[in-house]
N, C-alpha and C positions, 0 to 999 in steps of 0.2 A: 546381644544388640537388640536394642526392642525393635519391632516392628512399626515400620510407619501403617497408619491406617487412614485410611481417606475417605468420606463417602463421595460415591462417584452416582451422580444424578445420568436416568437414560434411557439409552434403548439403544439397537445393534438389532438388524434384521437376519434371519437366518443365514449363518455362514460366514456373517462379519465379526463373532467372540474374539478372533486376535485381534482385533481392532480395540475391544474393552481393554483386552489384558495389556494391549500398549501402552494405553491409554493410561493404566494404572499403574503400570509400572513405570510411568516418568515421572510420576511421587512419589519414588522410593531414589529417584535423583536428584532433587531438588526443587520439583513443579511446587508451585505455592495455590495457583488455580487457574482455569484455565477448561475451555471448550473446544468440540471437535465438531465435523459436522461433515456430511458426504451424499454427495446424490450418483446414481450412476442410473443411465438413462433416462434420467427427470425423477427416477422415483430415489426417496429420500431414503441411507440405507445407516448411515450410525450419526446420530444426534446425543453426545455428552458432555456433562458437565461436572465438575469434582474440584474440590481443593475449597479455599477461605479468598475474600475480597482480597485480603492483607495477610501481612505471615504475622502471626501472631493473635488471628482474628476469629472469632467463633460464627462472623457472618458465611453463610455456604458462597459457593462460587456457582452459579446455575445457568442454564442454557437461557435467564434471561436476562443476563446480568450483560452489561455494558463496556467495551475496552477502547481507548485508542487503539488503532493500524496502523497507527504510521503510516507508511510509505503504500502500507496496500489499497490507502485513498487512492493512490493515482489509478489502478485498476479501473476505479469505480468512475473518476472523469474522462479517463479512455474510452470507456462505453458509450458515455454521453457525448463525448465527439465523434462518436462513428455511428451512433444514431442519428445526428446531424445529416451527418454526409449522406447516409444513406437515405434520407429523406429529400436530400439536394439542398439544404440550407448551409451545409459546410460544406467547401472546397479545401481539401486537404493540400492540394497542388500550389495554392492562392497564394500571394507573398499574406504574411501576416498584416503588412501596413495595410489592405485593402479593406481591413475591417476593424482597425486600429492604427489610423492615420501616424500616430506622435510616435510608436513604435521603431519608423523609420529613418529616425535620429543613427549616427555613426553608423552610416555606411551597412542599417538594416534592410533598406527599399524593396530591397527583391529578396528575403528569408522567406521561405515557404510554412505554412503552418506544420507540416507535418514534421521539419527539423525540428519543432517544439516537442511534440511527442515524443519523436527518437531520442532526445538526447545531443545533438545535433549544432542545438544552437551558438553555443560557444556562452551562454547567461548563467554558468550555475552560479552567481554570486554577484554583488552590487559592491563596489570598489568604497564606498559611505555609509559608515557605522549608521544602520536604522535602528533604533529605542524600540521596545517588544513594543510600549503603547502606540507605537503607527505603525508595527507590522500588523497588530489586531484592529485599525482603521482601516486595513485592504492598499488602499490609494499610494500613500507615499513610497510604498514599495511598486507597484503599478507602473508608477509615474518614472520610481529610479530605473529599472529594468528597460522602459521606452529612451530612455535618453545613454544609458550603460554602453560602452564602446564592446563589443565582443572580446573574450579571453581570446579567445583565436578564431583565425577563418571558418564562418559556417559551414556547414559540409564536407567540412577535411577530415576532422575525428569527432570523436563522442567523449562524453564527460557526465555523467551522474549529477541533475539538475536535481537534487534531494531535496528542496523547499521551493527555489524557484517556477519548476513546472509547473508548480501551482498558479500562481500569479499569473503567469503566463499563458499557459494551457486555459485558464479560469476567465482572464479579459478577452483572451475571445469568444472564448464560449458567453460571457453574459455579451459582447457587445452584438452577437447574432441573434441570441434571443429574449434581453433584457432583464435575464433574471443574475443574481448571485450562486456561485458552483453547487451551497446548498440548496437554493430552491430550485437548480434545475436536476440534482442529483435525488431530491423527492419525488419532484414532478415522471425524470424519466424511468428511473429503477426504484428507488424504496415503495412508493403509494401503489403503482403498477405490482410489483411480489409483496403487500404488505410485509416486507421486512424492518430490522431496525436497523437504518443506517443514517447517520448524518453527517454533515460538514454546519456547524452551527450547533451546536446542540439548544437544547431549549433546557430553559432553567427548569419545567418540571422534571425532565429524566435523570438529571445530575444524583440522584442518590442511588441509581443503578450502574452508577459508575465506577468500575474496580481502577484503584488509579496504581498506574505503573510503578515497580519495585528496578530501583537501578537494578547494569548488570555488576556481580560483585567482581570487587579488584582480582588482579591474577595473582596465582601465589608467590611467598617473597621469592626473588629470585628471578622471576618468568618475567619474560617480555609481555606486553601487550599483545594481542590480536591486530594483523597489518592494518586495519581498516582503523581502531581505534587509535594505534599509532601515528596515522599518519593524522587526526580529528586533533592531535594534539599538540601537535607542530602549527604556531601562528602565525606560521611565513608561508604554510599551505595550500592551497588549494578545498584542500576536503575539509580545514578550520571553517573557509570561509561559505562553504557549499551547505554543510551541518547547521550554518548559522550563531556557530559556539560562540561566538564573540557578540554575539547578543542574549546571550543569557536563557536561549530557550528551552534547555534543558533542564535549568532552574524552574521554571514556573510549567512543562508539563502534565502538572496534575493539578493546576489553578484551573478555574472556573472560568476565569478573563480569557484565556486559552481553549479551551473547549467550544465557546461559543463564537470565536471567532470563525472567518471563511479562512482555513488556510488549507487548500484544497489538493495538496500534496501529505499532509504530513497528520493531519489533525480528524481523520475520518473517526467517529467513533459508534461503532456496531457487534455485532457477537457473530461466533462461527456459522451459525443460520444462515443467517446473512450473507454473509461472504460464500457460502455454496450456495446458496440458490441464485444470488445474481451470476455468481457461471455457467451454473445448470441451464439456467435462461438465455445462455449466451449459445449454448451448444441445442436447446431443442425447450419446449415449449415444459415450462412448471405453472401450475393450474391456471392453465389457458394463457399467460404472458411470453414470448419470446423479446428476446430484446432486441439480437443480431441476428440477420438472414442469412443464408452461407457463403455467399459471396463475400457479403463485406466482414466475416470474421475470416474467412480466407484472405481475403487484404489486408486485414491488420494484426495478421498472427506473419506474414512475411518476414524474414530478418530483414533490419533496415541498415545495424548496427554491429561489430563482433570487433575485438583483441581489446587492446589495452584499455582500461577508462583512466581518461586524464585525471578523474578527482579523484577515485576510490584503490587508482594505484594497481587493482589486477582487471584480468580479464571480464567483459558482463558483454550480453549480447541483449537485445531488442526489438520489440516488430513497433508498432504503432500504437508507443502506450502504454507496451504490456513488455513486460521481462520474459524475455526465452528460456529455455533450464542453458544454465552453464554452471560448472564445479560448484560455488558458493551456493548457488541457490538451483537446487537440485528438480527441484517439481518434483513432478510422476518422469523425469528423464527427456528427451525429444518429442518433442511433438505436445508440450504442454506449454501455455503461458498464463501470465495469472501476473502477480507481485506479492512480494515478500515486505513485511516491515520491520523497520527496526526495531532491534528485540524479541523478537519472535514470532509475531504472526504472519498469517500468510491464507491468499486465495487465489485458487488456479484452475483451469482445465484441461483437460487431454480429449482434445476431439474426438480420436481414434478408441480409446477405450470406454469414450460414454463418461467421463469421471469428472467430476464436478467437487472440491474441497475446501473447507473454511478451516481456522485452527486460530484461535487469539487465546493471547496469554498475557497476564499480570508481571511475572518474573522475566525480565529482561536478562541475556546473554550476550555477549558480542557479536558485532554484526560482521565481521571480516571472517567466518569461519561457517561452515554448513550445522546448523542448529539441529542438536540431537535428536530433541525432540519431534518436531516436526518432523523430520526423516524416518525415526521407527514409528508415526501413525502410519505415514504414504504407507512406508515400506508394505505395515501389515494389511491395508486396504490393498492396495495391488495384487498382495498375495492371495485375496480372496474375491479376484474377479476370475 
């Protein structure tokens, strides 16, 4: 068998080499490209990158290259609504109608903002097929979400808002402070850590953009993975939560997509990134903190735990942020962060200092705990 060979772009500080050889050894499983990144105590300790934009590409895959996160946008608007708060511009307590009057359509009046974050709300979906071109106008979906009747009682259970968070979580954050989830996700974390992260992307970054590789079918014979399963039943829940009935899986690696505000799903930044705004979250990266200790002790709280209504298993939640539970494992208890779909992921563990990014080009199913990313943790952990 020949050997896969990969160049792998980088650095690893003393003591962190399993962390390379992890690293490189998930291209001998399938990684096509893909970077890491790790702070522990603020200071920065494995920064890599290795593989091709594309499988089949001679372009390298580098620590400056560009990914969708999916879902680990939401992370990044979590932050921004508890910088809010803690500034006293957000009341997390507030019904949500108090700063978005039309909201309170079907018996919303009294939803608190923070059942938005948790999961809470009972919105993972709008009951009226939206066309992608008025998802990427922001509004029409805005508009449906304010007038939408609840799936069920707010605050009775949880359900995995996988695109609506956005929208929601987003109209109030701009109706507080005027701006679009991009330009307050510049203004409050990328410009402050000079990182790359956006919600909008601007048409000059577009050619550092590695665009996502589906995850491949399961072998003949095998079931899907639960989570994919259930994405594919139309009479669902999680159809309708994924947004699959609008095609957006079709066009995420168009351009019309990227630059829209879709502030749950469409973040696109590299593993830097995503560890140093945790890092930031836990103790100060060259001279910025983001969250005080209080209020990342408040919004690391569980809010949320057992079944989710859309995803079918177990998921737990503080304000924002995903707790580790089975699927998505973190650094174990005591870490939150979010994971996205197909594979990346940004989180911290207060207690051990750790601070982690990980995006990747080759997408995997999302209902099962991601190889990869679990033997990086694994071997960072091992070398604290």
């Amino acid at each position: 068998m020949t050997e896969v060979v990969v160049r792998v772009d980088g650095t690893v500080a003393p003591g962190f080499e399993p962390v390379r050889a992890a690293f490189e050894a998930n291209f001998r499983r399938g990684e096509v490209g893909a970077s890491c990144c790790a702070y522990v105590d603020g200071r920065r300790v494995v920064d890599l990158a290795g593989g091709t934009v594309a499988a089949g590409s001679d372009d390298p895959y580098t620590r400056q290259t560009l990914q969708i996160v999916a879902s680990a946008t939401k992370g990044a608007m979590a932050i921004c609504a508890h910088r809010l708060a803690e500034r006293g511009e957000l009341d997390l307590d507030a019904p949500v109608a108090s700063y978005w009057p039309e909201f309170a359509a079907a018996g919303k009046r009294a939803l608190p903002v923070r059942w938005l974050l948790c999961h809470q709300a009972g919105l993972p979906a709008v009951e009226r097929l939206v066309p992608m071109p008025e998802i990427y106008r922001w509004r029409p979906m805005v508009d449906a979400l304010a007038a939408q009747e609840p799936y069920w009682e707010p605050g009775t259970a949880h359900g995995y808002h996988a695109l609506t968070y956005g929208w929601l979580v987003g109209e109030v954050l701009s109706r507080v402070t005027g701006l679009s989830p991009g330009q307050l996700l510049a203004a409050e974390i990328a410009e402050p850590l000079g990182i790359d992260f956006w919600v909008g992307l601007p048409d000059a970054e577009r050619a550092r953009v590695a665009p996502l590789i589906p995850a491949p079918p399961p072998p003949p014979g095998a079931a899907p993975d639960p989570l994919t399963a259930l994405m594919l039943d139309p009479n669902g829940l999680a159809y309708k939560a994924f947004l699959v009935p609008n095609g957006l899986f079709g066009v995420i690696n168009e351009p019309d997509l990227w630059r829209a505000q879709l502030p749950a799903a469409n973040g696109i930044a590299n593993a830097r990134a995503l560890a140093a705004m945790y890092a930031a979250c836990l103790g100060e990266v060259d001279g910025v903190r983001l969250l005080g200790p209080e209020t990342l002790a408040a919004a690391t709280v569980q809010q949320t735990t057992g079944i989710d209504r859309v995803i079918g298993f177990g998921s737990r939640f503080g304000l924002g942020f995903q707790l580790s539970f089975p699927e998505r494992p973190m650094a174990g208890a005591g870490s939150f962060g979010h994971y996205g779909l197909g594979g990346s992921v940004g989180f911290a563990h207060p207690e051990r200092g750790l601070a982690f990014g990980y995006v990747v080009n080759q997408m995997l199913p999302g209902g099962v705990v991601d190889p990869r990313s679990k033997a990086l943790i694994d071997a960072t952990l091992g070398c604290l």
